[in-house]
N, C-alpha and C positions, 0 to 999 in steps of 0.2 A: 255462337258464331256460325253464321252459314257457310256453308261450303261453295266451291270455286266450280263452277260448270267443268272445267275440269275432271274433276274427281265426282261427278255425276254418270258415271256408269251403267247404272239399271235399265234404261230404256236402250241402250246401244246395242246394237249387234256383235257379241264376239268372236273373235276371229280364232277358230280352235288350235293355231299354229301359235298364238300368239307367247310371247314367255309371259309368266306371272299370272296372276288374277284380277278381275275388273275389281277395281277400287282398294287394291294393296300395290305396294311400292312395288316399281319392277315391270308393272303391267303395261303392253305397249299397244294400243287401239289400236284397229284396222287402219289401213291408208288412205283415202280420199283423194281422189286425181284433182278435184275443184280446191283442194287448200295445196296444191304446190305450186312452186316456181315454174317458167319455162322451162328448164332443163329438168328439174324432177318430172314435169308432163313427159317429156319427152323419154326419159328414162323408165318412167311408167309402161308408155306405150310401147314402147319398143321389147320392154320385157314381159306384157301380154302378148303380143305378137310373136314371140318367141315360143312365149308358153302354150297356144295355140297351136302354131305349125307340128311341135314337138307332141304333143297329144294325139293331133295327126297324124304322126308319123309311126304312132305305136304307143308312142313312151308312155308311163304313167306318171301320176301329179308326184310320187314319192322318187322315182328315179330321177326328175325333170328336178326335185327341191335338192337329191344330192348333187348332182349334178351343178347345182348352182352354188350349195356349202364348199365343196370341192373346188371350185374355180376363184370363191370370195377368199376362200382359207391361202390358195396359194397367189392370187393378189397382194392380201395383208403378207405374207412373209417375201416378199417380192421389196413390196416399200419397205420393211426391216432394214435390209439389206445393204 
C-alpha cells in the first residue's frame, strides 16, 4: 500500500523545535503561512513581527519561546476557569 504524501517526510525540512519525529506519530511539521486561513495569516504575521522586534530589542530566540510558553500556559488555565 503506498503511503499518503502525508507521512512523506524525507525531502522536508525539519523544524528542530518540533515535538516527535519525521514520520512517527506525534511529529508536527513546520508551519507554512501559504496553507493557512486569513486569521492564521494574520496570527502568523503578527507573531513574526513580534518575534523580530523582540530580537531587536536584545532578547534571544530561547527567552522570546519562554516567553511565549508562559503566556500560552496561563491562557489555557485562564479558559479552565
Amino acid at each position: 500500500m503506498a503511503k499518503s504524501p502525508l507521512y512523506d517526510n524525507h525531502d522536508k525540512k525539519v523544524d528542530p523545535d518540533a515535538p516527535g519525529t519525521p514520520g512517527k506519530p506525534g511529529y508536527e511539521p513546520e508551519v507554512k503561512r501559504k496553507e493557512l486561513d486569513d486569521k492564521g495569516k494574520k496570527i502568523y504575521d503578527d507573531l513574526r513581527k513580534e518575534n523580530d522586534r523582540l530580537l531587536k530589542s536584545g532578547m534571544t530566540q530561547k527567552q522570546i519561546n519562554a516567553m511565549r510558553l508562559k503566556r500560552h500556559k496561563e491562557k489555557k488555565k485562564k479558559e479552565q476557569r
